[in-house]
Each structure stands twice: as C-alpha cells, then as structure tokens.
C-alpha positions as CSV (number, residue, x, y, z in Angstrom):
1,X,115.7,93.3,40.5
2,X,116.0,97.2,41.9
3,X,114.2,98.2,39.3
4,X,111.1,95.7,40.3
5,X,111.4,96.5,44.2
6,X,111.4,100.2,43.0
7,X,107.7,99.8,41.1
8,X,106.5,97.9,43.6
9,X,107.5,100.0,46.8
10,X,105.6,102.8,44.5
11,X,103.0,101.0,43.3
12,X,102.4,100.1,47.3
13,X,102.7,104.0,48.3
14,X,100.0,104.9,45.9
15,X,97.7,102.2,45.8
16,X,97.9,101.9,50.1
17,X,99.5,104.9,51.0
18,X,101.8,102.7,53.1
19,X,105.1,100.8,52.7
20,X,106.1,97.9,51.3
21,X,106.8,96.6,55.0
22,X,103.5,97.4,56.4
23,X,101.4,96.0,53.0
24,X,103.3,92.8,53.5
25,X,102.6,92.5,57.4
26,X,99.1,93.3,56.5
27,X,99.2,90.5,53.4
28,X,101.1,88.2,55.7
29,X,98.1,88.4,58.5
30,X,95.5,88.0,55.7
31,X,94.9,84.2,53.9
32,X,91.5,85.8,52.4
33,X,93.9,88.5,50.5
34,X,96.2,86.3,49.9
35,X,94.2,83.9,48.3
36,X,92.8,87.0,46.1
37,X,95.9,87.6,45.1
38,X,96.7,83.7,44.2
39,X,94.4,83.7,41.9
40,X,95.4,87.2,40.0
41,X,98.2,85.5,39.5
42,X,97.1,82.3,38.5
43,X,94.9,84.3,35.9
44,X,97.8,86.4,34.7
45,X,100.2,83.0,34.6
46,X,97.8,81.0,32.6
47,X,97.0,83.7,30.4
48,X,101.1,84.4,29.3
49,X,100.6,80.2,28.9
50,X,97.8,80.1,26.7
51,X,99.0,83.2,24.3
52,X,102.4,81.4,24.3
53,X,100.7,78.5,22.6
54,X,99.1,80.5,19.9
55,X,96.2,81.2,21.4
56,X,94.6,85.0,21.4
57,X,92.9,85.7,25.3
58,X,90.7,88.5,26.6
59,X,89.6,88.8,30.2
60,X,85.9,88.8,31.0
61,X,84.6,92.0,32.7
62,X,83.9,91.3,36.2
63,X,80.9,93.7,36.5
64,X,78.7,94.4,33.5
65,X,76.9,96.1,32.2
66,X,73.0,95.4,32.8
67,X,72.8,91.5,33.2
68,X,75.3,89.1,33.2
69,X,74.9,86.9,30.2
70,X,74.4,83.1,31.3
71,X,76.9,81.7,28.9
72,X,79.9,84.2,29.9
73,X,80.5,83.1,33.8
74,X,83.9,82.8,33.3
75,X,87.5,84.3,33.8
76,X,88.7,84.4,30.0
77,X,87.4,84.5,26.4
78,X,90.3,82.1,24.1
79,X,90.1,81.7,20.6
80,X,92.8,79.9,18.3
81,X,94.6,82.2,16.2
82,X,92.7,83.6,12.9
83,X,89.3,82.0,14.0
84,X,85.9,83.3,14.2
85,X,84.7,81.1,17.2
86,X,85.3,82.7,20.8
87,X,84.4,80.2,24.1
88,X,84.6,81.2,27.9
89,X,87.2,79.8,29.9
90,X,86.8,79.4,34.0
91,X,89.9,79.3,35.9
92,X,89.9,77.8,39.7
93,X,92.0,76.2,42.3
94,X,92.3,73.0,43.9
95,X,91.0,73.1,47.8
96,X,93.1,73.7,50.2
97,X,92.3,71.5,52.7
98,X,90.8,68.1,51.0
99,X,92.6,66.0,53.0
100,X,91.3,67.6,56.4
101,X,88.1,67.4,55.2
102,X,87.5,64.3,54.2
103,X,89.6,63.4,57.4
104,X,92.1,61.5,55.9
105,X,94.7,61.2,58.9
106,X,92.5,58.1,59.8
107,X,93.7,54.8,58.3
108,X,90.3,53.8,58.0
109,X,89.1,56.7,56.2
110,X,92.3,56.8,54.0
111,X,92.0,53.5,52.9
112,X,88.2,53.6,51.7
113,X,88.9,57.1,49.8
114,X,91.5,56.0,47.8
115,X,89.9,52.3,47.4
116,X,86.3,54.8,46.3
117,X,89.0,56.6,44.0
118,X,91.2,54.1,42.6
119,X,90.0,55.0,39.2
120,X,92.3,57.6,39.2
121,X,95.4,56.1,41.4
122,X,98.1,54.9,38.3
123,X,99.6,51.9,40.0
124,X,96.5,50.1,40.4
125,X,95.7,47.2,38.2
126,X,92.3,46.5,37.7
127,X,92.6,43.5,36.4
128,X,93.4,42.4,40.9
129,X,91.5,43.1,43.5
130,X,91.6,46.6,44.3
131,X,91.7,46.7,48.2
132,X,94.8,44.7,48.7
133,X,96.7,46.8,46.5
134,X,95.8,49.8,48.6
135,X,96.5,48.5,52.1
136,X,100.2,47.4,50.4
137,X,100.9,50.6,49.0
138,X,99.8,51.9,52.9
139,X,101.7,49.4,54.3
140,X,105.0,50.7,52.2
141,X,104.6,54.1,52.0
142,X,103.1,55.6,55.0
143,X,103.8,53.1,58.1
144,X,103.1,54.4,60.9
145,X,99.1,54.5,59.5
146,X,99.4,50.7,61.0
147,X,101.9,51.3,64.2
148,X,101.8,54.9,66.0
149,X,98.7,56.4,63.5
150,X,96.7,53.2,64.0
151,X,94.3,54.7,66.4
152,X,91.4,57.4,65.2
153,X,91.8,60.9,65.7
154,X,88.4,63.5,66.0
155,X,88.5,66.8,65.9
156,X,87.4,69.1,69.3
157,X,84.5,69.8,68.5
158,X,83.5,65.9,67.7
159,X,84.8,64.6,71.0
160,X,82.8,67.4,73.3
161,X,79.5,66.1,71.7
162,X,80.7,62.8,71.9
163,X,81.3,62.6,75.2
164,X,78.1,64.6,75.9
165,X,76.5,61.4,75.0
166,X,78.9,58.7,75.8
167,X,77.3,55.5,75.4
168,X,77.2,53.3,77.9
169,X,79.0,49.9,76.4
170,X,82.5,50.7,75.4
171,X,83.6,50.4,71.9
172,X,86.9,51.3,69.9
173,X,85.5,54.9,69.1
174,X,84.7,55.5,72.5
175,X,87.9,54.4,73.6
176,X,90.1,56.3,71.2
177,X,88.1,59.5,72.3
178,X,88.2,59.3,76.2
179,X,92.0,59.6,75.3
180,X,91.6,63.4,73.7
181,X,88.7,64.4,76.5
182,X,91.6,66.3,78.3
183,X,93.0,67.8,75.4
184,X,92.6,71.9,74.1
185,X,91.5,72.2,70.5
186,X,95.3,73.5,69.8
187,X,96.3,69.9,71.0
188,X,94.0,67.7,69.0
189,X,94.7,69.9,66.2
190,X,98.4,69.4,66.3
191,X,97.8,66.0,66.4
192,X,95.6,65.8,63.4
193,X,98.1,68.5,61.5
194,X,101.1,65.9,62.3
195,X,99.2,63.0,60.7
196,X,98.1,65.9,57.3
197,X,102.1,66.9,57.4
198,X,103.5,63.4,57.4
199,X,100.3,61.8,54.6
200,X,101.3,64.8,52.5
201,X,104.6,63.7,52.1
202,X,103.7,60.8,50.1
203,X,100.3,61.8,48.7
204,X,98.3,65.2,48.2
205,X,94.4,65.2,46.9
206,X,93.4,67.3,44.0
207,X,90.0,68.6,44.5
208,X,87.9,71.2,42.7
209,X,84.7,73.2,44.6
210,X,82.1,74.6,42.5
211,X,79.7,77.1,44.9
212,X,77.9,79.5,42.3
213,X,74.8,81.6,44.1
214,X,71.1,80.7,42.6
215,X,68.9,83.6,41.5
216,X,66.4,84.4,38.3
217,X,69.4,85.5,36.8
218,X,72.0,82.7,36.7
219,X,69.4,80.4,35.9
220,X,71.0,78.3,37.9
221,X,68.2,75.1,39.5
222,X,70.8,74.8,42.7
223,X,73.8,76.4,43.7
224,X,76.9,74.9,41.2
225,X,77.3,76.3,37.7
226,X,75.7,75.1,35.0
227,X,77.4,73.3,32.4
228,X,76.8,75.8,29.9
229,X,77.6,78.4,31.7
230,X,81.5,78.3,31.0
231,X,83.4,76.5,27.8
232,X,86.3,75.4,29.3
233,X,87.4,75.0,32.8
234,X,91.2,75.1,34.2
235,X,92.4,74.2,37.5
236,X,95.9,75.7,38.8
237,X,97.1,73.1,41.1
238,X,99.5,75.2,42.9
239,X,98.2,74.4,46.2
240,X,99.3,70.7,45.9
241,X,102.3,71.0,43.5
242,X,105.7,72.3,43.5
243,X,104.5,75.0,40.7
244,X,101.6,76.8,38.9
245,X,100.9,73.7,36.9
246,X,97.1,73.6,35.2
247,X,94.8,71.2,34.2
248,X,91.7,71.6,31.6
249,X,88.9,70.1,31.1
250,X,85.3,70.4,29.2
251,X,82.6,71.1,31.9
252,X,80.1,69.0,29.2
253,X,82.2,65.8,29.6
254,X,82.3,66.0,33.7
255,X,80.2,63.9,35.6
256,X,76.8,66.2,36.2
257,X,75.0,66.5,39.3
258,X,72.7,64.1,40.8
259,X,70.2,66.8,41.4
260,X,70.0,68.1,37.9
261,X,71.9,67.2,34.8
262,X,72.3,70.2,33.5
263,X,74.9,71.1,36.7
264,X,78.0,70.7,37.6
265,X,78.7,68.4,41.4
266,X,79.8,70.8,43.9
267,X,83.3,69.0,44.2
268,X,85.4,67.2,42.1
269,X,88.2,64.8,42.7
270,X,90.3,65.2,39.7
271,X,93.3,63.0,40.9
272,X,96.4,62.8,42.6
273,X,100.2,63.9,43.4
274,X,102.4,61.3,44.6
275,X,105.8,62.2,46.0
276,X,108.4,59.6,45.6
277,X,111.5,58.6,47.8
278,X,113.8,61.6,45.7
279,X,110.6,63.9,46.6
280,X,109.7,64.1,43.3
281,X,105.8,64.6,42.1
282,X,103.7,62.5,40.4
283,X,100.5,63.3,38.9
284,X,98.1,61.0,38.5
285,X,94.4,61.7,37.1
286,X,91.5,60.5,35.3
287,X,90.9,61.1,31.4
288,X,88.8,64.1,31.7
289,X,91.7,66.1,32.7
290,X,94.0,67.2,30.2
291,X,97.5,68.7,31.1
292,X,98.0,70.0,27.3
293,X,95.5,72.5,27.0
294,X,95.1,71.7,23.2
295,X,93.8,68.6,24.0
296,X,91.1,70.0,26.0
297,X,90.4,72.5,23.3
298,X,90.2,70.1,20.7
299,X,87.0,68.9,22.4
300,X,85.0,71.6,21.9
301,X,82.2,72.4,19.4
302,X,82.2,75.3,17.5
303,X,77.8,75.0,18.3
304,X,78.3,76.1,21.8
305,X,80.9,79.3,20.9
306,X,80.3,82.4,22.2
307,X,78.3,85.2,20.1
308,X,81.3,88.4,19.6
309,X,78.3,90.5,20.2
310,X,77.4,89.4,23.3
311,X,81.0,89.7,24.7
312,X,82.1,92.3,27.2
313,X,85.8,92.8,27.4
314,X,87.7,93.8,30.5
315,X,90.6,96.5,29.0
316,X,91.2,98.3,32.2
317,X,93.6,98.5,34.5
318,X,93.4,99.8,38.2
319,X,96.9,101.4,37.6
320,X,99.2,101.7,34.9
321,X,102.8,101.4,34.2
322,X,103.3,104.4,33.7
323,X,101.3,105.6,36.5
324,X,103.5,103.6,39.0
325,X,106.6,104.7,37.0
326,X,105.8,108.1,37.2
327,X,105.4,109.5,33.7
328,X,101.9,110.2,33.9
C-alpha cells in the first residue's frame, strides 16, 4: 500500500506540481473532473474484464489523424482471440440524476413511469393488469408516497412562474404550490432530495444519454450517434450499483430514433436496481441488455467489422511507470 501512495504522491508532484492534499481538495471541489476521471477508470476496469475473458482490446485514439472515420466513434477496438474481425466498442454511463429528472419524488409521476416501463420491472405479470400491480408494490415498499409524500413537490424555479400566473380558480396544483411560495431554492430542494434519498432506497433508474455533435463529418442527420457508428455499446452502472458492474448491448438491435432510423434515441431506459429489505440489489432489464458480454458479442456480424487498415491505435501514455518511479 506505501508503495501505491508513494507513485501516486509522485505521479501528483510531476503531473500538478502540487501535493497529493491539494490535487485531492481540488478533485474533491470538482464533479466535472471527477466524472473524467470515472470514466478512465471505467475504461481501464472494463478493459482488464474483457481481456480476462479472452478477448484481445486496443484503445481508439482520441484525436486522429485527418478525419475521424465514421465507423470508429468508439472507446475500444475488441476482437476474440486468433480472429481476423475487429469491431468498435462505446463505453458510457448511466445518468446521474434520472430520477430528478423525470421528477420521480411525485407519486403521480412515479407511478405512470414505472406503469410506461413495466416491460422491464421483473415482478410484473403480464398476464394481470399492470397498474394495480404497481400501486401494490408502491403501497409496500415506499409508504409514505401515499401518507407524508402524497402531496406534489416543484422545483423553484416552477413555483416563481407559477405563481406569476396563478390562476384564479383553485386546484390541487395550485394548492400544493402556495405551500413552497415562501420557501429558498435550498429548501424546496431539500425537500425534493429527501423524497430522491428515501425512493433510492428501494429503487434506482438505469438510464443511458446519447448527445453526439452533427457536422459534414459525423454524418450524423441529428445530434445522437448513428447506429453504425460504434459495434458494441457498454454501460458501467456504477452510479446506481454497489460496483463497476457493465451491461452490453448491440446499438443495431436498440430501438432507433423517431426522427431517423438510422439513429440512436437520445436516452435510453435500460432497466432497474431494486434494493430489498437486507439492502441487497437487484437488477432488472429488458433483453437487449446483456450482463455476459459474450452474449452480446455473439450478436454481431462479421459484415459490419471494422477494416485493420482503417484503425488508429491509441499506444501512448501521458506518463510512464517508470517515469513516475523515477528510472527514467
């Protein structure tokens, strides 16, 4: 363990020219570096994975050389052992703030996303009405949705231009927000963060978000990737689970845009993680999403395999081993 702190307190002092207390203040005060340097080493992790199962992996330069090819906007180039085909391999997150976003600390919001989503929830049984199942499972799980959590929360902003233009005959929304008009945007937030906290103990969202730019030279018709732009795509879903834990899936066999066919949606919801009474997680997903990577792999076609020509290998290092230990 000395022998880590030692590389990294020099690796620090040469790469910052600081120490190792102030690069962590300065990482601590920082979720954009942070999440940079989540997914390094979600990149690295899946990487030792995938070359543990017999598979032989190559990083993607980040910048190339003259233009990107359309086909290689991906993290990895994989190949199983002793083969000749090469495919590109994307490697994401899950969002960290689905559940804020889609404003799940309301009951009534709650219940029609996972009633819209049910395809992917594993206790439901389709052959029974899908609704009641939900508002039991509610009911059981997370009570206080129907006693203390009953009434709608909205965030700041949404109650000043609300009350801007109160209308005149009162209804439930209006009531629910004349009781935040006198609250600061810390205080409806703690509310709404209290209502995340205690929903996250029972259930967590896994959700993808594909933003890609558009230009002449992504080829891209609006701005998500294309399905051919990538082989295969994996999804750490650290942010909702108890460890780096990935899914894979085939970007051909995801549901495409509305807008154009030939793209992926901006956001996907892949499943769920339950958490039982002994705190233990449950995952529960649709049949796109593979946890054995194999699996996923197995659904590829050697047609759409990258050309070893066209590839452009990322070999560098921003500092060596050695360089950090000193010998060089």
């Amino acid at each position: 363990m000395s022998n880590i702190v030692e590389r990294l307190t020099t690796f620090v002092q040469r790469v910052f020219k600081t120490s190792l207390e102030i690069f962590l203040e300065a990482l601590k005060l920082s979720p954009n570096a942070q999440g940079y340097v989540l997914g390094s080493v979600t990149e690295l992790l899946l990487k030792q994975k995938l070359e543990s199962e017999g598979f032989e992996v190559k990083r993607i330069q980040e910048k190339w050389e003259g233009k990107k090819h359309p086909n290689h906007h991906g993290d990895l180039y994989i190949r199983a052992n002793r083969s000749e085909y090469w495919f590109v391999l994307e490697s994401k997150g899950v969002k960290s703030n689905s559940e804020k976003w889609n404003k799940l600390y309301n009951y009534d919001v709650l219940k029609k996303f996972l009633i819209n989503h049910s395809d992917k929830i594993y206790f439901i049984d389709i052959n029974k009405e899908v609704e009641p199942q939900i508002e039991a499972w509610i009911e059981q799980h997370l009570p206080r949705f129907k006693k203390e959590y009953s009434e709608n929360l909205y965030q700041y902003k949404d109650v000043l231009d609300y009350l801007e233009n109160l209308p005149k005959r009162e209804t439930p929304k209006s009531r629910a927000i004349t009781k935040l008009e006198n609250l600061t945007r810390d205080e409806i937030n703690n509310l709404i963060n209290e209502r995340l906290k205690y929903l996250m103990s029972k259930i967590k969202v896994l959700e993808t978000h594909f933003v890609s730019g558009t230009s002449e030279t992504s080829e891209r018709t609006q701005a998500t990737p294309r399905k051919d732009e990538f082989n295969l795509l994996s999804v750490d879903m650290v942010l909702r689970y108890h460890e780096h834990k990935f899914l894979f899936a085939n970007p051909k066999l995801l549901e495409s845009s509305g807008a154009d066919s030939n793209h992926l949606q901006q956001n996907y919801i892949i499943g769920f993680v339950f958490v039982d009474d002994e705190g233990n997680n449950l995952l529960s997903i649709t049949e796109e999403w593979h946890e054995d990577f194999t699996d996923a792999f197995n659904t590829l076609n050697p047609r759409n395999a990258v050309r070893v020509n066209d590839m452009q290998i990322d070999n560098r290092n921003v500092i060596t081993k050695e360089e950090i230990d000193g010998d060089i």
